[in-house]
C-alpha positions as a printed NumPy array, in Angstrom:
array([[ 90.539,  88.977, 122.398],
       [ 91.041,  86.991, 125.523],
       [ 91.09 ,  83.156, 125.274],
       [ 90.58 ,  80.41 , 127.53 ],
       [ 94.297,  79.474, 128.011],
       [ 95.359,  82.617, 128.518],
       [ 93.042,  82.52 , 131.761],
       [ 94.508,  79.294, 132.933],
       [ 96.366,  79.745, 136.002],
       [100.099,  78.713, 135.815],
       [100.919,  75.73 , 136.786],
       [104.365,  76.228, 138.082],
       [102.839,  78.47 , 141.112],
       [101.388,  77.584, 143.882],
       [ 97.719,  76.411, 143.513],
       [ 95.459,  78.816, 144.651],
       [ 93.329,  78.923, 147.48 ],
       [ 89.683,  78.005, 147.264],
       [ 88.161,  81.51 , 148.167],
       [ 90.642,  82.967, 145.431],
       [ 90.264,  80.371, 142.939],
       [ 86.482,  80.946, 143.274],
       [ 87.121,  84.681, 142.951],
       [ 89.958,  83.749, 139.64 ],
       [ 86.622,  81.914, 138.213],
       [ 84.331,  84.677, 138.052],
       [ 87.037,  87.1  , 136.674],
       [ 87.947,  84.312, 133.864],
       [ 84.08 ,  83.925, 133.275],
       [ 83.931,  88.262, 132.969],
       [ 87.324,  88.599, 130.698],
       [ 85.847,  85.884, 128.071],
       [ 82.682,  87.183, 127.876],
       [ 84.075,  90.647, 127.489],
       [ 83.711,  92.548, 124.182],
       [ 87.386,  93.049, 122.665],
       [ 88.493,  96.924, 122.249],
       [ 90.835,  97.986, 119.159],
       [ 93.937,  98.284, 119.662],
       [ 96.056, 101.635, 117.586],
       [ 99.028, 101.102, 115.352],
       [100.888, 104.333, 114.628],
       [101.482, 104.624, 111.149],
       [103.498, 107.783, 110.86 ],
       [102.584, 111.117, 112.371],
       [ 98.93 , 108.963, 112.999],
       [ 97.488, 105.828, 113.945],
       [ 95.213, 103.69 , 112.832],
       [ 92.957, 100.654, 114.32 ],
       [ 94.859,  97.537, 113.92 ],
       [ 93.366,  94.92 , 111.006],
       [ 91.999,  92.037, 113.26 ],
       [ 92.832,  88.503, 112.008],
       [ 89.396,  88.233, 111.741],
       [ 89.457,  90.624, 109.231],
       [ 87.427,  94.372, 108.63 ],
       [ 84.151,  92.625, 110.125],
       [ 85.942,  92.333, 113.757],
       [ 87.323,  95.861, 113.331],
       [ 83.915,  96.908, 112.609],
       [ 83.012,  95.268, 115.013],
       [ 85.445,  96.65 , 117.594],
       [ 84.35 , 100.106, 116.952],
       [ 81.042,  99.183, 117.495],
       [ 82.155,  98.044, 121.072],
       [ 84.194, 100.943, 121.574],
       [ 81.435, 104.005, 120.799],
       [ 78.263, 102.314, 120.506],
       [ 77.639, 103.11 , 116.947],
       [ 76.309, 101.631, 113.971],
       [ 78.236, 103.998, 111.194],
       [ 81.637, 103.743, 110.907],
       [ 81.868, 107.323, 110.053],
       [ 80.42 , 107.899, 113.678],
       [ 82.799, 105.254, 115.567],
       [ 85.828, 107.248, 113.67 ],
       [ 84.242, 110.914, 114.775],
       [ 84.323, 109.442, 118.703],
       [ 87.438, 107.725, 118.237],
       [ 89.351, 110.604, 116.891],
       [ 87.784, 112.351, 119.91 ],
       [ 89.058, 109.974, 122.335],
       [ 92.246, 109.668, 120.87 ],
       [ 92.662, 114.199, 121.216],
       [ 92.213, 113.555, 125.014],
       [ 94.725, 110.945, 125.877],
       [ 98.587, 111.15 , 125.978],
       [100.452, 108.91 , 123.236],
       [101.459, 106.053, 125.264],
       [ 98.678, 105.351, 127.173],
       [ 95.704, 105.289, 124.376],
       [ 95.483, 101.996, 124.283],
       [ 94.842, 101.474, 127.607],
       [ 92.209, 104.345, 127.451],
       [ 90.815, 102.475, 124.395],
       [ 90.152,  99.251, 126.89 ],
       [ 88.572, 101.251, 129.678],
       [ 85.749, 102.957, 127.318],
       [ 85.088,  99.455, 125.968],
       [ 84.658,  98.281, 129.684],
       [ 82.226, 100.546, 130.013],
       [ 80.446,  98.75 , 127.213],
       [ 77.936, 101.69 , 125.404],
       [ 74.942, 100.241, 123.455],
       [ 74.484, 103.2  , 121.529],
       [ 76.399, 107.019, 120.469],
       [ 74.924, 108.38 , 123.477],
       [ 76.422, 105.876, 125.919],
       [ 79.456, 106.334, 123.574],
       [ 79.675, 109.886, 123.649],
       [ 78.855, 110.083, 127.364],
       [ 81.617, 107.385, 127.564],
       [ 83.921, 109.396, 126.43 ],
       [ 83.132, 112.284, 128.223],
       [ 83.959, 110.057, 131.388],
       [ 87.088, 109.431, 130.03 ],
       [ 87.96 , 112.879, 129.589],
       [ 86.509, 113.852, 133.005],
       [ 88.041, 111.168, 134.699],
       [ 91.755, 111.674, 133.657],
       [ 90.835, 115.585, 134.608],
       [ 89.969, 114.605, 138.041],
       [ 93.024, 112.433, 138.506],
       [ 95.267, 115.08 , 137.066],
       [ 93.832, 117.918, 138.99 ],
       [ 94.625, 115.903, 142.366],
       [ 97.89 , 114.762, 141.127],
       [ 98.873, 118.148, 141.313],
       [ 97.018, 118.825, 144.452],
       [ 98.336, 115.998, 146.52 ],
       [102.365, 116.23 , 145.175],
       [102.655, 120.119, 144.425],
       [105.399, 120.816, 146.754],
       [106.424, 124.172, 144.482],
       [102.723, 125.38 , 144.204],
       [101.894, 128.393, 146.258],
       [ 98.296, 128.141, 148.757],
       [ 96.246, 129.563, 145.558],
       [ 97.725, 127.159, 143.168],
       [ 96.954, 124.322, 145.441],
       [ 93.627, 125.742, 146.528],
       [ 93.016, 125.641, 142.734],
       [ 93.54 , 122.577, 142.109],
       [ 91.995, 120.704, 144.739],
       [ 89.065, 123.183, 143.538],
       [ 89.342, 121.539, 140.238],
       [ 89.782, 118.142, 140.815],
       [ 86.668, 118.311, 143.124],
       [ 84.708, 119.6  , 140.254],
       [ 85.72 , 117.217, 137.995],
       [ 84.831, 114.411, 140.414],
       [ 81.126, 115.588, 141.103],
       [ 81.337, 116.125, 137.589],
       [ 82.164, 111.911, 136.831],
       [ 79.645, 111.109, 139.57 ],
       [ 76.915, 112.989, 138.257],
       [ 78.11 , 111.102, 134.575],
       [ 77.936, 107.299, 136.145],
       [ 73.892, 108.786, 137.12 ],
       [ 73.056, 109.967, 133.518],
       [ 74.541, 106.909, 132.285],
       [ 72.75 , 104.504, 134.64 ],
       [ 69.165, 106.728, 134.092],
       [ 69.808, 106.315, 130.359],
       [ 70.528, 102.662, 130.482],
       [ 67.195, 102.133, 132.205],
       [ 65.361, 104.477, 130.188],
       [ 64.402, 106.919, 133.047],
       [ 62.311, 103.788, 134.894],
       [ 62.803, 103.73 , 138.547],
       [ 62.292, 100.562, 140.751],
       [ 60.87 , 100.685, 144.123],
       [ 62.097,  97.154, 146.415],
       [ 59.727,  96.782, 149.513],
       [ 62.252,  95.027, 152.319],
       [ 60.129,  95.158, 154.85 ],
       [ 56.104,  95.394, 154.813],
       [ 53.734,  95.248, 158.149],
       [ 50.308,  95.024, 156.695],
       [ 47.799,  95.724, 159.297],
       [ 44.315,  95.382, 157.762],
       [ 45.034,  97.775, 155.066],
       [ 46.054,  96.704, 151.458],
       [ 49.595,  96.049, 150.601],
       [ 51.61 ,  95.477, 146.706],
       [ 53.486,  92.867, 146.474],
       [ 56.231,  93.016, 143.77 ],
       [ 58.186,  95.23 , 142.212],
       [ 56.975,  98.774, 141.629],
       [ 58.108, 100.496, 138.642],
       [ 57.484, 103.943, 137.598],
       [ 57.558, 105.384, 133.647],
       [ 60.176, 108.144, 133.581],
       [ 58.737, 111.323, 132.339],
       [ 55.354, 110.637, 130.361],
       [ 53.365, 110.993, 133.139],
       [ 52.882, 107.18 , 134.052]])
């Protein structure tokens, strides 16, 4: 969990500029208010979430912030998921970044893990696109191919997630209205998804 003094700049530096120091603000402001992702301990040939201080209510807790869900059972089931798709030293850090993303409930979760998965795919896929010295023209045709799927593929997941998160309403803003003699709405227009509305 991040805490205020962490966030304090140091004071042996140089004091930062005002246009940075208003920028350091808002990004202290974000990391506190932040919900805290679990962090892995391997314990043999597995790992497990690390006990919190706090104690099991916090790692609860953490799961919760991680997938979304209410059952621990579920949080494991996505977790263990998760955990399949990312390489050993960096699942952690992959931990973090699904927690940014910040899922309300096993949908967001799952679809947040999807992303994830997609994500590293896409980055993988034009790893070996943009360094594959030794890889022949179908090889690299292939996997610029690939890592062009998988990016439409992440962009059309950011849309599902942003039409789920506001439940398939859509909001019309009016910037600019000439009204002449006719009548005109004033305020925000919003539109039911699906029922007919």
């Amino acid at each position: 969990m991040t805490k205020k003094q962490d966030l304090q700049p140091d004071p042996e530096k140089r004091p930062m500029a005002p246009e940075h120091q208003k920028q350091w603000d808002a990004y202290a402001e974000k990391a506190l208010n932040a919900p805290t992702p679990p962090k892995l301990v391997k314990d043999g040939d597995s790992y497990q979430i690390n006990m919190p201080p706090e104690g099991l209510a916090m790692q609860l807790l953490q799961l919760h912030n991680l997938t979304g869900t209410v059952f621990p059972e579920a949080g494991t089931q996505l977790l263990n998921q998760i955990l399949d798709i990312t390489e050993d030293g960096r699942r952690n850090n992959a931990l973090a970044l699904v927690t940014e993303i910040q899922p309300k409930d096993p949908i967001e979760g799952m679809l947040a893990a999807q992303m994830l998965a997609v994500h590293n795919m896409a980055m993988k896929k034009a790893k070996t696109a943009i360094n594959g010295k030794d890889l022949n023209m179908k090889q690299a045709e292939h996997a610029n191919r690939s890592a062009m799927a998988a990016m439409r593929l992440f962009t059309a997941q950011v849309e599902a997630l942003a039409k789920w998160r506001s439940k398939g309403k859509q909001k019309i803003v009016v910037e600019y209205l000439d009204n002449r003699g006719g009548q005109a709405i004033l305020g925000d227009v919003t539109k039911g998804g699906g029922n007919g509305a």
